[in-house]
C-alpha positions in Angstrom: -6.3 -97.0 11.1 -6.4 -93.5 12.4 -9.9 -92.5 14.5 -12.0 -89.9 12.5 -11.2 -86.3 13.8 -15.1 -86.5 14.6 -15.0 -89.5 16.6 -16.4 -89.7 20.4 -14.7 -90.5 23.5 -16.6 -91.5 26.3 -15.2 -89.7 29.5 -16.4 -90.1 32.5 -18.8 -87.7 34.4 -15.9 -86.5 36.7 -13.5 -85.9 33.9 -16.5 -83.7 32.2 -17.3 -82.1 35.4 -13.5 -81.1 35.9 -13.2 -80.0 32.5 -16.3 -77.6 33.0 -15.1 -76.5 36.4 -11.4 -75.5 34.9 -13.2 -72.4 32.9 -13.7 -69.3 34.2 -16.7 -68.3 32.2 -20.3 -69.6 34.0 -21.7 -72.6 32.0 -24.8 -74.9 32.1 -26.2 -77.1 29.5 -29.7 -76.9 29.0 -31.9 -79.3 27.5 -35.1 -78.7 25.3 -37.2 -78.4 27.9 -34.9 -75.9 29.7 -33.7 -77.8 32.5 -30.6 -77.2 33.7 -28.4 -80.9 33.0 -25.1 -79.7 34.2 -22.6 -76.8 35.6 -19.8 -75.0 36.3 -18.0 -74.3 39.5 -18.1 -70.8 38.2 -22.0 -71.0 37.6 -22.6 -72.0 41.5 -20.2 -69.0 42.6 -22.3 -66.5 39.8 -25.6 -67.7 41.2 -24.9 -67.8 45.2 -23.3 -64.3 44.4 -26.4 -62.6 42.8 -29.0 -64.3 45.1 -29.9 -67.7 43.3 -30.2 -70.9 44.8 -30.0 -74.5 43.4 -33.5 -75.2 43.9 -34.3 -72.3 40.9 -31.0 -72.2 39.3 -28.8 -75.6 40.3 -28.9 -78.9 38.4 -32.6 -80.5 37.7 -33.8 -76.8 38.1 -35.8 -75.1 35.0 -33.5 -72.4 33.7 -36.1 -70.8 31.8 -38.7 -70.1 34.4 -35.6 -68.8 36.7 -34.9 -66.6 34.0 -39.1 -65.9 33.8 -39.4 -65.1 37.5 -36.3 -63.7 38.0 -35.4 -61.4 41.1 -32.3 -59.6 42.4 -29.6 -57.2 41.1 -29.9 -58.9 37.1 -34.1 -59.7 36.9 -34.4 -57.1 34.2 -32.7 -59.2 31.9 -34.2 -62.2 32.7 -37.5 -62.6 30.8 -35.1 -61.7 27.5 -33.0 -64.6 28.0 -35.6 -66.9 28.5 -37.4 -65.4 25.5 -33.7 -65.8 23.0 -32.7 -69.5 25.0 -36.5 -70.7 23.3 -36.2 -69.5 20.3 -32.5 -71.1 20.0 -33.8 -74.7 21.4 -37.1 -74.4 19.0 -34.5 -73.6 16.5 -35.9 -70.3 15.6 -32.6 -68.6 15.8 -29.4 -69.8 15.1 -27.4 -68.7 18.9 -28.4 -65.6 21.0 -26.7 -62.7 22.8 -27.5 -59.8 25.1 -25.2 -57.5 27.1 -26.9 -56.9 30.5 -25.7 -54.7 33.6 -25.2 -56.6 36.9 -24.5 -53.9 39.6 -23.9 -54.7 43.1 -23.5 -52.3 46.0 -19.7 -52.8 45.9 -18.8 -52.6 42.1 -19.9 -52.2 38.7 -20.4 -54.7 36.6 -21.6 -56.0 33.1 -22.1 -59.6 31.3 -22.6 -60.9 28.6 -25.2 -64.2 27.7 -24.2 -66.1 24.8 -26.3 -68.9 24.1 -25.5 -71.7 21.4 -27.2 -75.1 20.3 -26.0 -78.6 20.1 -27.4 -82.0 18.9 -27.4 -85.2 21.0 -28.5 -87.7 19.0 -32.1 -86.4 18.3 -32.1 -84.3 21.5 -31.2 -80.4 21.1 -29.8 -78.9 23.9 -27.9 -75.4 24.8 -24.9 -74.5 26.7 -25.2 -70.7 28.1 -22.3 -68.8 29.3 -22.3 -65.4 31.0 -19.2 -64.2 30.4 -17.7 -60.8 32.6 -17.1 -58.2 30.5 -16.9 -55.2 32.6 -13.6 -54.1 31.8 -13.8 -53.8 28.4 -17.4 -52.1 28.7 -16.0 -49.3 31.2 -12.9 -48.3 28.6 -15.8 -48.3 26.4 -17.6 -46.4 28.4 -14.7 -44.1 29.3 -13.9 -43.5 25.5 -17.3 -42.4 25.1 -17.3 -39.7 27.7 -13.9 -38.7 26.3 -15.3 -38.7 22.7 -18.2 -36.6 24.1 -15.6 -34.1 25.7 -13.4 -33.6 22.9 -16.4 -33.4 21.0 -17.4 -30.4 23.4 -14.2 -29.1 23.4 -14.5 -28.9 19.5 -17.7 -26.9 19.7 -16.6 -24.7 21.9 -13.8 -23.4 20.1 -15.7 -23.4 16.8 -18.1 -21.1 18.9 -15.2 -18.7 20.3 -13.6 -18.6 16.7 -16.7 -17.5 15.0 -17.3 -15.1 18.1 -13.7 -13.5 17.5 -14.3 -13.7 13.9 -17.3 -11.6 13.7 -15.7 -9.1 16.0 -12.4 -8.9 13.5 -15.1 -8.3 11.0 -17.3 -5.9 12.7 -13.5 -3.9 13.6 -12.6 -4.1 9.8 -15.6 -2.8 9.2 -15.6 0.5 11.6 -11.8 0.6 10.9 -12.3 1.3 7.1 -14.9 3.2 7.4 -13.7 5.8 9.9 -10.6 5.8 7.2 -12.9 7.1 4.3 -13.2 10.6 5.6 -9.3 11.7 5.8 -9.0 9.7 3.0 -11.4 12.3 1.1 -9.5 15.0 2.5 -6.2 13.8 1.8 -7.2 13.5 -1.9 -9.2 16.8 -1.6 -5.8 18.6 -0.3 -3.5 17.3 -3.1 -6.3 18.6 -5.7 -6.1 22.4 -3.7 -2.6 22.0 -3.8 -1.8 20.9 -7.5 -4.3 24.3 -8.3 -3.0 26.6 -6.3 0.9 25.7 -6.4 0.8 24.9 -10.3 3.1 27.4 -11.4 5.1 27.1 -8.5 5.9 23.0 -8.6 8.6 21.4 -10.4 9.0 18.3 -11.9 9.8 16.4 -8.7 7.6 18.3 -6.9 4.9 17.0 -9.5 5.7 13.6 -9.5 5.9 13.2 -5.8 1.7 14.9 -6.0 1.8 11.8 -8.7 2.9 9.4 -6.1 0.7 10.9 -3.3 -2.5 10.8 -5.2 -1.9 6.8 -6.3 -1.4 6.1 -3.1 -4.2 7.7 -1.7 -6.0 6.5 -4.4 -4.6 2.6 -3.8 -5.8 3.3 -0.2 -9.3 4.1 -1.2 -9.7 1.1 -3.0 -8.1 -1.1 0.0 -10.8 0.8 1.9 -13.7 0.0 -0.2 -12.5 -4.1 -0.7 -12.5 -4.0 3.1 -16.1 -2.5 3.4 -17.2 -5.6 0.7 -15.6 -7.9 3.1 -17.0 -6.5 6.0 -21.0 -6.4 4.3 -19.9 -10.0 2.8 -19.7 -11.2 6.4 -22.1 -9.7 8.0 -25.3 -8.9 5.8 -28.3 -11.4 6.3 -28.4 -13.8 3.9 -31.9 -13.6 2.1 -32.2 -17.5 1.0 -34.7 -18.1 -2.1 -34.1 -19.9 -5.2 -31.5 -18.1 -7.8 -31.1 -18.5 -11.7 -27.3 -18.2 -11.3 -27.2 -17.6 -15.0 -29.0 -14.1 -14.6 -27.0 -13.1 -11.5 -23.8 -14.0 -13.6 -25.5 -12.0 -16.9 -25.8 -9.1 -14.2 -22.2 -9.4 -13.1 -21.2 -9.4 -16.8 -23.5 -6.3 -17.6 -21.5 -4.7 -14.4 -18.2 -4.9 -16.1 -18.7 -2.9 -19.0 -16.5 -0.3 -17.7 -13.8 -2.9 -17.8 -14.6 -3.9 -21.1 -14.5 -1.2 -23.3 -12.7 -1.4 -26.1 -11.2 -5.3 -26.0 -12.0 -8.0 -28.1 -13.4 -11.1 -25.5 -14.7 -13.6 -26.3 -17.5 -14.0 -23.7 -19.1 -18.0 -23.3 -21.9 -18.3 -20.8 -23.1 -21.9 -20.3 -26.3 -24.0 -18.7 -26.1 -22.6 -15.5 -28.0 -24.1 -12.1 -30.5 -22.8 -10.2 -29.4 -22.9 -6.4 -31.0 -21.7 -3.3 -29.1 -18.7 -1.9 -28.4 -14.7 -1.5 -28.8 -13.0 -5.6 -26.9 -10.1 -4.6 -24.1 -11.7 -2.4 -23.6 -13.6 -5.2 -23.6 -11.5 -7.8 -20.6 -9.8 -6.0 -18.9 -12.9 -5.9 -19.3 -13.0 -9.5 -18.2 -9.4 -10.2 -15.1 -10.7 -8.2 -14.3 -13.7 -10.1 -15.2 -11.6 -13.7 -13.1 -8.7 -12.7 -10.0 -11.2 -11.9 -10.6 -12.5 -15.3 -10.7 -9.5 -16.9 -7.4 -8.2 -15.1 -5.0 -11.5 -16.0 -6.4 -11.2 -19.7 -5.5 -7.5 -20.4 -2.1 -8.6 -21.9 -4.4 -10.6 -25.3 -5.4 -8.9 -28.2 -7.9 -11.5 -27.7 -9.0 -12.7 -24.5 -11.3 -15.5 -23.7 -13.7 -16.1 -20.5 -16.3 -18.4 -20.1 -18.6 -19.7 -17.4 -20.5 -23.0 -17.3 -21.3 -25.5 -14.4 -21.5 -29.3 -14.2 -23.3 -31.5 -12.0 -22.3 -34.1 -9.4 -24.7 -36.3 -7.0 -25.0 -33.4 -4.0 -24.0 -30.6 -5.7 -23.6 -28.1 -8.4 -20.0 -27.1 -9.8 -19.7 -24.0 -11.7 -16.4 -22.4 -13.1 -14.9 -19.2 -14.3 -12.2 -20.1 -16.6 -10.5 -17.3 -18.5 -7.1 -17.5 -20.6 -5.0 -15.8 -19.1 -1.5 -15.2 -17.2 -2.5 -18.0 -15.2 -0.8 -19.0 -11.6 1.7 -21.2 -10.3 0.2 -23.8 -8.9 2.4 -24.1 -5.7 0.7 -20.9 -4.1 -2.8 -22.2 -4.8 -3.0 -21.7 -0.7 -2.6 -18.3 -1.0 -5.4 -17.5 -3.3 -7.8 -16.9 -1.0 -6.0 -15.5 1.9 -6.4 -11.1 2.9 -3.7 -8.9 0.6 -2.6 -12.4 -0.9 -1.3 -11.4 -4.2 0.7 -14.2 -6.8 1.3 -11.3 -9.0 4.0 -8.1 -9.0 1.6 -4.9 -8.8 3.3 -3.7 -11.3 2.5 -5.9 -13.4 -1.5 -6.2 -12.3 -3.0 -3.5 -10.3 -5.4 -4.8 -7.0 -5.5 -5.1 -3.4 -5.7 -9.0 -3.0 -9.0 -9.3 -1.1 -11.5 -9.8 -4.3 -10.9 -13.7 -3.5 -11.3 -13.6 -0.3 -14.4 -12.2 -0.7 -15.3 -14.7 -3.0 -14.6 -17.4 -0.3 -16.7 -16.0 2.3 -19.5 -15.4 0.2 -19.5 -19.3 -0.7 -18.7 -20.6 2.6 -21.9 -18.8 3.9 -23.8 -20.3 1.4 -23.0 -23.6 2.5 -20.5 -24.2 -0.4 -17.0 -24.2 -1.2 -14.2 -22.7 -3.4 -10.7 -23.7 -4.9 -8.6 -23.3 -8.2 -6.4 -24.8 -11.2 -4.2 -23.1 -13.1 -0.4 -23.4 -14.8 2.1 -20.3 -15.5 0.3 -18.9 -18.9 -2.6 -21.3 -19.1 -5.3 -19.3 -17.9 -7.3 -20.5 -14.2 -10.3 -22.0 -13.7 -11.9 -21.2 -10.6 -14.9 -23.6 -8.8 -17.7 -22.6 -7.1 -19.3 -25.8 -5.4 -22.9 -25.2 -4.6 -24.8 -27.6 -2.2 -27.9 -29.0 -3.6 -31.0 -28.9 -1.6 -32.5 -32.4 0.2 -34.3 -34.6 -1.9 -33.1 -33.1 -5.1 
């Protein structure tokens, strides 16, 4: 009959002794009333090392008023041991653990005390190992302080960027408007020009005036998209609670001009209230309605609508319109300066509305992308952080 995988076998004291003294680790057993029954070679070598004895911490010794009334390089941690070892013997706790630093004047060094019960019969004892684990603590400690530089590293840049950023922005800003005034006189010349030398011009000479006033005209408008960005960026951003389905009534009321005389069909949903800037976003709406309005012109009836929907930390809202729609492969380009998806030809514009759009967002905390398909119309998001605790 085969022994029980359970069953005893009684060794002798020297066999268990050995056994014990093979392991690296520092072992005792203590019994319930904390007195030390047996150790390691290990133990003897961790004890003589930090300034114990065998009176206070050797066989027949009480471990936990050693650990009580401890002194040396490791004290701190004594009273804590003592105070987990009790509550594992009372059987309070199942085991215990602490990670404790050890220094001595030569090296670093860290342990860790695990302490875990056994039953003998109806006596409970405790075997507690302190285990060296200064190795792994200083890579954990090194990956720390690298995590901390990176992290740094990381804030520094993000600092630098925003620095260089605002100076593009303020340059932009100078830049176009220094541009207005020979702009102005450009277009200002052409006018003298086409009254003085009417009856002089031919037809080329005509159509090249044509040409010379678009694109003096085309530059204007690249100048004033550049001064949006530019106040986009910079203005201060008054926060207070908005009724973004005013500010988007506003935007609407705005477009008139571009709305004259075409059948839309115009859909304005529930729409949030968010905390933010009313008149940074109403130009982000003028934006967004303008684009609209542009991809639509080829329907005899065009359709654009604006609605929202919540999520759990935030408000969506979309402009959605029916128009040429987009290929969805240049979705990146969207939102990028004098990005355009579109022949000019075909849709007049200077390809920075969106980008406006973006920064707006971004500084109020939020976000922006788009859907569309070639002839489906887009639908353009608007994410919106909701305040704490709402």
């Amino acid at each position: 009959m085969r022994p029980s995988a359970r069953a005893s076998i009684d060794l002798p004291a020297q066999a268990v002794q050995a056994a014990l003294d093979a392991l690296q680790e520092t072992i005792a057993i203590i019994d319930g009333r904390g007195v030390i029954c047996a150790v390691n070679a290990a133990w003897t070598d961790f004890m003589q090392a930090n300034g114990g004895d065998p009176q206070s911490c050797g066989v027949g010794a009480n471990y936990l008023t050693a650990c009580d009334e401890a002194q040396g390089p490791c004290s701190d941690e004594g009273p804590p041991v003592a105070q987990g070892l009790r509550a594992v013997l009372r059987g309070e706790r199942p085991d215990f653990s602490l990670e404790y630093p050890c220094h001595s004047p030569q090296e670093q060094r860290w342990y860790r005390v695990q302490v875990r019960p056994f039953q003998s019969g109806q006596a409970r004892y405790a075997t507690v190992v302190h285990e060296n684990v200064t190795e792994h603590k200083l890579m954990e400690i090194r990956s720390d302080d690298l995590d901390a530089e990176v992290a740094q590293g990381v804030l520094s840049q993000t600092a630098d960027l925003r620095q260089e950023n605002s100076e593009l922005d303020a340059f932009i800003g100078a830049v176009s408007h220094d541009l207005r005034a020979p702009v102005r006189h450009l277009q200002g010349f052409l006018n003298v020009l086409r009254r003085r030398a009417a009856d002089r011009l031919h037809e080329e000479d005509h159509r090249v005036l044509d040409i010379l006033d678009a694109s003096s005209q085309r530059l204007n408008s690249m100048i004033d998209e550049l001064l949006g960005l530019s106040r986009a960026s910079h203005t201060a951003i008054q926060i207070r609670p908005v009724n973004l389905a005013q500010v988007v009534l506003r935007a609407w009321a705005n477009m008139a001009p571009e709305t004259q005389g075409r059948e839309i069909d115009w859909i304005a949903g529930d729409l949030p209230v968010v905390r933010g800037d009313p008149e940074l976003l109403r130009l982000a709406f003028e934006n967004l309605l303008s684009n609209a309005l542009k991809y639509t012109g080829g329907r005899t009836a065009a359709r654009i609508e604006v609605g929202s929907h919540e999520e759990e930390r935030s408000w969506v809202v979309f402009v959605q319109d029916d128009g040429v729609g987009f290929d969805p492969r240049y979705t990146h380009r969207l939102f990028g300066a004098f990005q355009r998806l579109h022949h000019e030809k075909e849709f007049q514009g200077i390809g920075l509305g969106l980008l406006n759009v973006k920064r707006i967002i971004e500084r109020h905390g939020g976000e922006v992308w788009a859907e569309s398909h070639p002839g489906d119309g887009a639908t353009f998001y608007l994410r919106f952080p909701k305040p704490p605790g709402q």
